[in-house]
MARZA-539079 format. One record per residue: x, y, z of N, C-alpha, C in turn. Coordinates in Angstrom, 1 decimal. Example, Ala and Ser with C-alpha at 12.3 -4.5 7.8 and 13.67 -1.06 7.14 Angstrom:
residues 2
<n_px: 13.2; n_py: -5.7; n_pz: 7.8; ca_px: 12.3; ca_py: -4.5; ca_pz: 7.8; c_px: 13.2; c_py: -3.3; c_pz: 7.8>
<n_px: 12.8; n_py: -2.2; n_pz: 7.1; ca_px: 13.7; ca_py: -1.1; ca_pz: 7.1; c_px: 12.9; c_py: 0.0; c_pz: 7.9>
end
This chain:
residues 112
<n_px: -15.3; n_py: 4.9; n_pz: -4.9; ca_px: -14.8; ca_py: 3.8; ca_pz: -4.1; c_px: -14.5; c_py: 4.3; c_pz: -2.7>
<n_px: -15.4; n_py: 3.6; n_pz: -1.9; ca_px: -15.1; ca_py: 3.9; ca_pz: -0.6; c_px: -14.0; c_py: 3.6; c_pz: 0.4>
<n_px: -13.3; n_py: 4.0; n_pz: 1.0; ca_px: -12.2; ca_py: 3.1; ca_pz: 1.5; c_px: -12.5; c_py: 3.1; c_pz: 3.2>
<n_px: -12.5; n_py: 1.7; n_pz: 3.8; ca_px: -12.3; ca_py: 1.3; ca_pz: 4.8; c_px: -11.7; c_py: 2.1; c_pz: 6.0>
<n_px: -11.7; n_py: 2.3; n_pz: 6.9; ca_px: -10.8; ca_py: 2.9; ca_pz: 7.9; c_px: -10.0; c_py: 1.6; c_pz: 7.9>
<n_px: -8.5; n_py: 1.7; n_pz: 8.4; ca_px: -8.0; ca_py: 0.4; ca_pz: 9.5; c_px: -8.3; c_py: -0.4; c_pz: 10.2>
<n_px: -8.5; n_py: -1.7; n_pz: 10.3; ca_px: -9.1; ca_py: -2.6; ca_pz: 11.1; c_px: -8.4; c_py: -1.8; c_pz: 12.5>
<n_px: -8.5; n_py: -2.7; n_pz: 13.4; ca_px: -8.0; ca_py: -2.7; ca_pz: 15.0; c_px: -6.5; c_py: -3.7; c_pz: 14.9>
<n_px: -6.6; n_py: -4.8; n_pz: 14.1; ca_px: -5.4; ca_py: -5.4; ca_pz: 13.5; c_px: -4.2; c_py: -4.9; c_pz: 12.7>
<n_px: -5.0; n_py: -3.7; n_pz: 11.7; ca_px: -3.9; ca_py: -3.2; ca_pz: 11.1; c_px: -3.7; c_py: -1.6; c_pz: 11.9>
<n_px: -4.3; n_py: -1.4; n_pz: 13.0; ca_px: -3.9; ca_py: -0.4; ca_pz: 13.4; c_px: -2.7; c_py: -0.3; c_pz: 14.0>
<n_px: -1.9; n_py: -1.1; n_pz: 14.6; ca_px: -1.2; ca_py: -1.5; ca_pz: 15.3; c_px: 0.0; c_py: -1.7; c_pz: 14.4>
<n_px: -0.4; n_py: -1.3; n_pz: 12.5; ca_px: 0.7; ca_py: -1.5; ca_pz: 11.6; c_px: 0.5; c_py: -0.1; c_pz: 10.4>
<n_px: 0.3; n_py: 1.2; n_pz: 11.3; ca_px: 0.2; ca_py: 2.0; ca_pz: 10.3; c_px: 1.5; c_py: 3.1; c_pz: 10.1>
<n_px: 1.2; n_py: 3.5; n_pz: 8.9; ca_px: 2.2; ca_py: 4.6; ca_pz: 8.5; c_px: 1.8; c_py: 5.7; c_pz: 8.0>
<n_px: 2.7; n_py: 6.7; n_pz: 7.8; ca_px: 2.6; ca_py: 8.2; ca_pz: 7.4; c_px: 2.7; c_py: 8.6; c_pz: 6.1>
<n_px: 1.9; n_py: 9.0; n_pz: 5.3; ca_px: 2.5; ca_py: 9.3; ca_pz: 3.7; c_px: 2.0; c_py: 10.9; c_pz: 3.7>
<n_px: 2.1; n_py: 11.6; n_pz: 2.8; ca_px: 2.4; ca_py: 12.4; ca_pz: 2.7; c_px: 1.5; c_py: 13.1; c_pz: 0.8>
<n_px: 0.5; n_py: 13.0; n_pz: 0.5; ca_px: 0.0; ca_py: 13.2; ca_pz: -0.8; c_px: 0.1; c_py: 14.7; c_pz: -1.1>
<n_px: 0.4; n_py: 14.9; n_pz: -2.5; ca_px: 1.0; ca_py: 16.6; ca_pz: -3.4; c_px: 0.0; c_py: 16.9; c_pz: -4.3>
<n_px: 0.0; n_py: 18.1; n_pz: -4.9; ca_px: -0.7; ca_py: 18.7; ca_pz: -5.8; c_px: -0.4; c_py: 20.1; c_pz: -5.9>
<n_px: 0.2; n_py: 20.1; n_pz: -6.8; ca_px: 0.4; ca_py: 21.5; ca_pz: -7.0; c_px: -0.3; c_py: 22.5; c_pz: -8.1>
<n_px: -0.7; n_py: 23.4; n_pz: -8.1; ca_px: -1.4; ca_py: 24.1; ca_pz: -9.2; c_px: 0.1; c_py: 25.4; c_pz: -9.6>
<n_px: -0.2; n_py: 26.0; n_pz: -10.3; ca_px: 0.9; ca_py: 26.9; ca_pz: -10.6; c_px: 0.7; c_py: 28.1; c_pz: -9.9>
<n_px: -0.4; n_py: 28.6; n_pz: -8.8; ca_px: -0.1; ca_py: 29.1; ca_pz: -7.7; c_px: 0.0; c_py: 28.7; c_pz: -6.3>
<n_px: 0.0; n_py: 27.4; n_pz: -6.3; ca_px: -0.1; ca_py: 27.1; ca_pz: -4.9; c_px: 0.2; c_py: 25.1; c_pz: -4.6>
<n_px: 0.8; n_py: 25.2; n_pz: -3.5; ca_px: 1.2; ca_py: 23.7; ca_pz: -3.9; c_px: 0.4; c_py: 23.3; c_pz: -2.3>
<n_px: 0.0; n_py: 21.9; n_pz: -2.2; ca_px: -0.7; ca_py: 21.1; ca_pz: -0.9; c_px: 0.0; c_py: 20.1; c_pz: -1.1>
<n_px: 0.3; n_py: 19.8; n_pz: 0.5; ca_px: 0.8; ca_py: 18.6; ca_pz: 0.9; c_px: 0.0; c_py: 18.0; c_pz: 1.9>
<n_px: -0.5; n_py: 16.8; n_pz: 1.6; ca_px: -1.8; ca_py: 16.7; ca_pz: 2.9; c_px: -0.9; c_py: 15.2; c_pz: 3.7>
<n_px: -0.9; n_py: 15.1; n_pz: 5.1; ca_px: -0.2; ca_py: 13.8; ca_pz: 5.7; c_px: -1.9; c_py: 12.7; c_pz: 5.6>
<n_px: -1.1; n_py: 11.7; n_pz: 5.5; ca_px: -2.3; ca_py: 10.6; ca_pz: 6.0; c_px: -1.7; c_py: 9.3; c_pz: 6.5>
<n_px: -2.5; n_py: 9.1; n_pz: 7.4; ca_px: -1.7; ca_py: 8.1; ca_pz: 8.2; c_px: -2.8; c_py: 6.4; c_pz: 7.4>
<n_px: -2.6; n_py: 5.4; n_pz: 7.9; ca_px: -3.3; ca_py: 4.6; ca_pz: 6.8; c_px: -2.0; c_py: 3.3; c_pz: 7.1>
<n_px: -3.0; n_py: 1.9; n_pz: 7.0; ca_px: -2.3; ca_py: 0.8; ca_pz: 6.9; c_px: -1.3; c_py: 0.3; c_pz: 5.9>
<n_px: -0.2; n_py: -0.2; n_pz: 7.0; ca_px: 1.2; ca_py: 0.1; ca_pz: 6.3; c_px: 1.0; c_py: -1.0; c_pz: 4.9>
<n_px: 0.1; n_py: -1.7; n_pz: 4.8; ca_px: -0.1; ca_py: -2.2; ca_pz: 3.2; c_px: -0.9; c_py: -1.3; c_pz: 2.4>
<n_px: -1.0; n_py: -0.4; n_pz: 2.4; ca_px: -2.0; ca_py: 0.7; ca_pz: 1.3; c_px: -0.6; c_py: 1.1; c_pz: 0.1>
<n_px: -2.5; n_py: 1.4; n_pz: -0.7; ca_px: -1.9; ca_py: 1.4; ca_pz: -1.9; c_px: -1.8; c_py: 3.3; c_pz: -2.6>
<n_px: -1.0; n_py: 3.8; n_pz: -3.3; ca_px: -1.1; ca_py: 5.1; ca_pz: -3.7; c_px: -2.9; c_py: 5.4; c_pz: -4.0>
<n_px: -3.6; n_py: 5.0; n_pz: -4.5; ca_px: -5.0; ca_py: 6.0; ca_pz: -4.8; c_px: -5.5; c_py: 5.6; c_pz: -3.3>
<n_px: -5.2; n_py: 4.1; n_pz: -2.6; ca_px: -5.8; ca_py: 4.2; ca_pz: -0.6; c_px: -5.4; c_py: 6.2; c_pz: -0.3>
<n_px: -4.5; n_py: 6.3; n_pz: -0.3; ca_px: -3.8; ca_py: 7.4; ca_pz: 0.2; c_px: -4.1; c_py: 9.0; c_pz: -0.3>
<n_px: -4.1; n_py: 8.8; n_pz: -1.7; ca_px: -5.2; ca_py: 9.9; ca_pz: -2.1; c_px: -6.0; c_py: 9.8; c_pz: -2.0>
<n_px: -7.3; n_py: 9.0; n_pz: -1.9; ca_px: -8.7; ca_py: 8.8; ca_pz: -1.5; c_px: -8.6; c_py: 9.4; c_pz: 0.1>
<n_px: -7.8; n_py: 8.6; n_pz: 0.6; ca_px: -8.4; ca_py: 9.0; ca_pz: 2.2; c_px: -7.6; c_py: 10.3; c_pz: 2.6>
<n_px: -6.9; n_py: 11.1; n_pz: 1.4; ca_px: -6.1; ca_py: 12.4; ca_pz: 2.2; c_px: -7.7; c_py: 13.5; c_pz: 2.2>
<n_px: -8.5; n_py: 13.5; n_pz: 1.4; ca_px: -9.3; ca_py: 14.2; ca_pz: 1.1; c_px: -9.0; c_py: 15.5; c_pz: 0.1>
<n_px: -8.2; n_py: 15.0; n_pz: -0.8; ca_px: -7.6; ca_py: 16.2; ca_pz: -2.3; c_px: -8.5; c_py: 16.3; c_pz: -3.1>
<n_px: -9.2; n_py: 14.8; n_pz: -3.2; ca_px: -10.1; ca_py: 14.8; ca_pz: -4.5; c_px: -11.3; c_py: 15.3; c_pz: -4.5>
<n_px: -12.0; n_py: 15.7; n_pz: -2.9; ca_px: -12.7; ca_py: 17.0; ca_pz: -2.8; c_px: -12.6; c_py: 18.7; c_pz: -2.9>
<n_px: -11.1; n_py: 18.7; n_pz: -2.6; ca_px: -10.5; ca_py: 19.9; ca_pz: -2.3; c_px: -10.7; c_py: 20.8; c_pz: -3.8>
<n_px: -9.8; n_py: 19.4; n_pz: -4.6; ca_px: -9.6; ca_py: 19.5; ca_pz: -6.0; c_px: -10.4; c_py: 18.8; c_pz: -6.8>
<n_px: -11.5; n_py: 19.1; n_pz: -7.2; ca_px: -12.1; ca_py: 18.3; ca_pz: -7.7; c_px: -12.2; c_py: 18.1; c_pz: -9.2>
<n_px: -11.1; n_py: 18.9; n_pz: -10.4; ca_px: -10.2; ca_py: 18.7; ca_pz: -11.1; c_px: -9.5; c_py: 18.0; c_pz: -11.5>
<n_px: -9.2; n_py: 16.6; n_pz: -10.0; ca_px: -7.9; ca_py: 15.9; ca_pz: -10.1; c_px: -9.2; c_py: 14.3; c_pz: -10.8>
<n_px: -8.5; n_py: 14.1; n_pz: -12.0; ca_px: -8.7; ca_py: 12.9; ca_pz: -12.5; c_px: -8.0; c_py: 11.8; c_pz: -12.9>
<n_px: -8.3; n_py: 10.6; n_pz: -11.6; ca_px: -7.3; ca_py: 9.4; ca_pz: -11.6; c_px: -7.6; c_py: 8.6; c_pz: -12.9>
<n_px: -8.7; n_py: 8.7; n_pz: -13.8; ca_px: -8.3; ca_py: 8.3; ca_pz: -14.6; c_px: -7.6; c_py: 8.4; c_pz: -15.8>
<n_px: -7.1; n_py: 10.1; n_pz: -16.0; ca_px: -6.4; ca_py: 10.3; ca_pz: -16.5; c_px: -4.9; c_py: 11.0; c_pz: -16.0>
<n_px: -5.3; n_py: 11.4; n_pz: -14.8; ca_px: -3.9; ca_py: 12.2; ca_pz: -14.5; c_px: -3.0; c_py: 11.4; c_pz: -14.0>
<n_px: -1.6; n_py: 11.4; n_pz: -14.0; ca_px: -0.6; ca_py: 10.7; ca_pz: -13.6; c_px: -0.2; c_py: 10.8; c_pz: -12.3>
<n_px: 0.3; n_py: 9.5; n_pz: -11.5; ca_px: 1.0; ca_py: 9.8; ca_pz: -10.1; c_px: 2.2; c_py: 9.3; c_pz: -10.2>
<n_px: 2.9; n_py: 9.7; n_pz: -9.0; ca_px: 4.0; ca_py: 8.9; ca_pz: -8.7; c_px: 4.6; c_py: 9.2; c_pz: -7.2>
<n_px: 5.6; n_py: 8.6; n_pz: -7.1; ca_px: 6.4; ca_py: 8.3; ca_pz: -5.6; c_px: 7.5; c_py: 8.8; c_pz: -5.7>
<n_px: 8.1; n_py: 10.3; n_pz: -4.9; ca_px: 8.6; ca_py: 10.9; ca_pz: -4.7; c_px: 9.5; c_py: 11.0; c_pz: -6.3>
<n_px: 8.5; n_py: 12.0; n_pz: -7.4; ca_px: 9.3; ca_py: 11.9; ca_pz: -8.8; c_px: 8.6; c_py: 10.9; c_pz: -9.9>
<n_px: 9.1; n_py: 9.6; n_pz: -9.6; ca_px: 8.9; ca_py: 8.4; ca_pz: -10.4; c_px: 8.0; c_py: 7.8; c_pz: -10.3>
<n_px: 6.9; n_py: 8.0; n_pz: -11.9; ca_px: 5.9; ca_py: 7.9; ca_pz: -12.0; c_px: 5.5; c_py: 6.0; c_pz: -11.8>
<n_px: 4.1; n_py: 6.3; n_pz: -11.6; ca_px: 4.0; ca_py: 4.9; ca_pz: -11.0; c_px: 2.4; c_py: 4.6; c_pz: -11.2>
<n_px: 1.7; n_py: 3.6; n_pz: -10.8; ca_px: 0.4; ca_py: 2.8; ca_pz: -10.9; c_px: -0.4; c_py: 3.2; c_pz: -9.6>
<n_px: -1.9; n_py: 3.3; n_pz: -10.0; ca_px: -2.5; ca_py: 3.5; ca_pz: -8.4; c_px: -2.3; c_py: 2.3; c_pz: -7.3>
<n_px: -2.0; n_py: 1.3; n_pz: -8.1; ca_px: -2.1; ca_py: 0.1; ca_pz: -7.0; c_px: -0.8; c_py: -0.3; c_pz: -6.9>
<n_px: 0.4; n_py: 0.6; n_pz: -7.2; ca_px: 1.3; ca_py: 0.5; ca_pz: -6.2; c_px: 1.3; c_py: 0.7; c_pz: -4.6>
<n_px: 2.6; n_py: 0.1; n_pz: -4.2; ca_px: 2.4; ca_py: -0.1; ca_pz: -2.8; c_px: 3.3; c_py: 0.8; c_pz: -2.4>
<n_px: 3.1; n_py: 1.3; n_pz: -1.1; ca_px: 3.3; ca_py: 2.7; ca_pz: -0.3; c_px: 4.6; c_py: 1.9; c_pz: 0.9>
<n_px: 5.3; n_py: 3.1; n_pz: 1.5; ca_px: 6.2; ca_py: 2.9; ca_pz: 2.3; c_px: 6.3; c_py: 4.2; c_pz: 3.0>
<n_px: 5.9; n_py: 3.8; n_pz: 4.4; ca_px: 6.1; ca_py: 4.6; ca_pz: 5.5; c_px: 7.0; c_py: 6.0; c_pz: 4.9>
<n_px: 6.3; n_py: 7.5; n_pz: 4.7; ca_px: 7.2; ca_py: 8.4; ca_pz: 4.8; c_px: 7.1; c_py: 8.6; c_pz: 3.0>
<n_px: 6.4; n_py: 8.4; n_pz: 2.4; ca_px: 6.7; ca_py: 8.2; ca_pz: 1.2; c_px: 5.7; c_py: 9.6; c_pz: 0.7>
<n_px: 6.0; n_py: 10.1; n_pz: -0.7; ca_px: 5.3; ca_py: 11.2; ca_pz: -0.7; c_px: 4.2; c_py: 10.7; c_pz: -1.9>
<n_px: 3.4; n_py: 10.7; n_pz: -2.3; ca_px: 2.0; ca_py: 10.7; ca_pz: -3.4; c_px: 1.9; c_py: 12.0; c_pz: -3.9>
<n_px: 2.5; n_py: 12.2; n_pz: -5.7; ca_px: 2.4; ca_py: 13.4; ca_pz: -6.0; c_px: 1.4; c_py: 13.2; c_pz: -7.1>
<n_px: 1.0; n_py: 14.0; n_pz: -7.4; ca_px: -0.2; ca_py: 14.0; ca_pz: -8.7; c_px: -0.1; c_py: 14.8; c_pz: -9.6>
<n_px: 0.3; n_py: 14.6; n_pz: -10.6; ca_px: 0.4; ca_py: 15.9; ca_pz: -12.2; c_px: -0.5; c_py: 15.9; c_pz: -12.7>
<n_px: -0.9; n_py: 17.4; n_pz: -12.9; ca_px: -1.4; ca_py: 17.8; ca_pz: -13.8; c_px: -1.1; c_py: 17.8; c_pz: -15.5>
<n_px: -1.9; n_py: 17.7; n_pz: -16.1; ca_px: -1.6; ca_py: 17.6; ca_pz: -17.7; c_px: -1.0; c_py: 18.9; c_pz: -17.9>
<n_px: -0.1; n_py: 18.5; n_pz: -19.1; ca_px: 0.5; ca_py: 20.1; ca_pz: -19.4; c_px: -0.3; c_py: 20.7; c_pz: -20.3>
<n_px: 0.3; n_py: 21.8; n_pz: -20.5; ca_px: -0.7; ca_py: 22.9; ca_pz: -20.7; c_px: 0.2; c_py: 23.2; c_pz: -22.5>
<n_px: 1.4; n_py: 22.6; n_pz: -22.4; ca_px: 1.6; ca_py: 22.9; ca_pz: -23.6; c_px: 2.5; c_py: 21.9; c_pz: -23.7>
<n_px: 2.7; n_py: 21.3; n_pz: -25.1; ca_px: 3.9; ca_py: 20.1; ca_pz: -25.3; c_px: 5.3; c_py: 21.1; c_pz: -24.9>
<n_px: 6.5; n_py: 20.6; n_pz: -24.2; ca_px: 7.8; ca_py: 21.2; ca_pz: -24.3; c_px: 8.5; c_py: 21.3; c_pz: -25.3>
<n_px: 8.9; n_py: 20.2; n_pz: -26.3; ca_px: 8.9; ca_py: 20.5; ca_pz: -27.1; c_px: 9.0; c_py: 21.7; c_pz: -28.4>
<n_px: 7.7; n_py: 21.5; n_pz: -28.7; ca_px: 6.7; ca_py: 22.7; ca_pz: -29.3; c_px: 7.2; c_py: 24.2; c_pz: -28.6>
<n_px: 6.7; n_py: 24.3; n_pz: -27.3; ca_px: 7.3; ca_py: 25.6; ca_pz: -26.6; c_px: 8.7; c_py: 26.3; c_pz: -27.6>
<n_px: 9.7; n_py: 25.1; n_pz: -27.2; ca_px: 11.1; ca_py: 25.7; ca_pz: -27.2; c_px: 11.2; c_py: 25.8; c_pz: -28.7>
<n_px: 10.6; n_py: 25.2; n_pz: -29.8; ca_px: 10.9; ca_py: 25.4; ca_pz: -31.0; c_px: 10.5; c_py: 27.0; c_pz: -31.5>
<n_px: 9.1; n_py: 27.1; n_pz: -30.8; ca_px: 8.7; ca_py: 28.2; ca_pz: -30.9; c_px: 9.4; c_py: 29.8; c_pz: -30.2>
<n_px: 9.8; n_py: 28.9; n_pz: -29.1; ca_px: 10.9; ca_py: 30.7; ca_pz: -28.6; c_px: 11.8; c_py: 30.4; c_pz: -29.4>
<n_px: 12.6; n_py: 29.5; n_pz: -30.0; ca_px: 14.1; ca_py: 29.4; ca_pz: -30.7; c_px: 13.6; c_py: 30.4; c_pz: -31.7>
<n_px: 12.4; n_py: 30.1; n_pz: -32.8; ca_px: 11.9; ca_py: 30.9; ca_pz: -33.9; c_px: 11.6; c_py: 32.5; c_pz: -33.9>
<n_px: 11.1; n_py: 32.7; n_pz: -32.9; ca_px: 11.2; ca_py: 34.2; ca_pz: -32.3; c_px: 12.4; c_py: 34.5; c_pz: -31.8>
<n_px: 13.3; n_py: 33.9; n_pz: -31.7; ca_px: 14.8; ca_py: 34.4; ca_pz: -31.1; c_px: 15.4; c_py: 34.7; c_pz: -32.2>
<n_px: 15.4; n_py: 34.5; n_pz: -33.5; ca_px: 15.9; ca_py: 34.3; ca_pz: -34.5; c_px: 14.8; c_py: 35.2; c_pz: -35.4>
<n_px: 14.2; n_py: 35.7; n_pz: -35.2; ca_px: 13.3; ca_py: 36.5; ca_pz: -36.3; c_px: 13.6; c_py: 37.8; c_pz: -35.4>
<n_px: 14.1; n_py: 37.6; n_pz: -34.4; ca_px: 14.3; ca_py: 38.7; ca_pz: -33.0; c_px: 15.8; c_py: 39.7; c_pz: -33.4>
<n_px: 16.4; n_py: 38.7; n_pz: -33.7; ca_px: 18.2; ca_py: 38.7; ca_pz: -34.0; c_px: 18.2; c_py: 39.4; c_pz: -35.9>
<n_px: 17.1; n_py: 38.5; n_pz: -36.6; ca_px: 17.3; ca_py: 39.0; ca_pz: -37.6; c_px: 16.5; c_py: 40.7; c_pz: -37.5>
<n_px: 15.9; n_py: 40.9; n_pz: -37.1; ca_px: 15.5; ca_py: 42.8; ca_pz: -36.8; c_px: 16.4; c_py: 43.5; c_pz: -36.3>
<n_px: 17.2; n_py: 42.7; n_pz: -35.3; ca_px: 17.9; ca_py: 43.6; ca_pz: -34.9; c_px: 19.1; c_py: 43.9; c_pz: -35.7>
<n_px: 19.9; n_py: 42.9; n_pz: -36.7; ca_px: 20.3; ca_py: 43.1; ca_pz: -37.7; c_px: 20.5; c_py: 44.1; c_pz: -38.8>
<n_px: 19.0; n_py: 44.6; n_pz: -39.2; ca_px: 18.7; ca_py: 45.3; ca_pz: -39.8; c_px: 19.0; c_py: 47.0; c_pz: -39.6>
end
C-alpha cells in the first residue's frame, strides 16, 4: 500500500511521531513527520522500517502507542511514539515454571 505524501492542505497541519523496533541487540527509533490525521501503519509505512526490517509483519506482529497495544488504523497525536513487537521467542509462563524446576532439582543436589 502506497501512501500519499501530504497534500499542500494538510501540510500546513503536520506532526512528528516517532516509530520503534527493537531486536535484542539493537533498538531504532525513526521520526516521521506526516499529516496530523494519520494513522499508526501511515507512520510505519512512511518511516521506512519495513525495508530496513523486512522481518516486521503487520499482519501478524503487534503495535502500540507508547506501551498500549492498539489497531493499525488507530489515530496518531503529535509526539506520539509507534512501537512494534516482535513475537516472543518463548511463552513466560513456561520459562519461569521451568527455572522454578531446575531451582529445585538444584537445591535438592545440593542437599545431598
Amino acid at each position: 500500500m502506497a501512501v500519499n505524501p501530504p497534500t499542500s492542505e494538510q501540510a500546513t497541519q503536520l506532526m512528528t511521531v516517532e516509530v520503534s523496533y527493537a531486536l535484542p541487540n539493537e533498538q531504532v527509533i525513526l521520526q516521521v513527520e506526516m499529516a496530523s490525521d494519520g494513522t499508526v501503519e501511515e507512520a510505519i509505512r512512511r518511516s521506512g522500517i519495513l525495508e530496513a526490517f523486512p522481518q516486521i509483519d503487520l499482519d501478524s506482529d503487534k503495535v502500540g502507542i507508547f506501551g498500549k497495544m492498539c489497531k493499525l488504523n488507530a489515530s496518531l497525536r503529535d509526539k506520539d511514539r509507534v512501537e512494534i513487537y516482535r513475537k516472543l521467542i518463548a511463552d513466560p509462563k513456561e520459562s519461569r515454571r521451568q527455572q522454578a524446576e531446575m531451582q529445585k532439582k538444584k537445591a535438592a543436589e545440593e542437599e545431598k
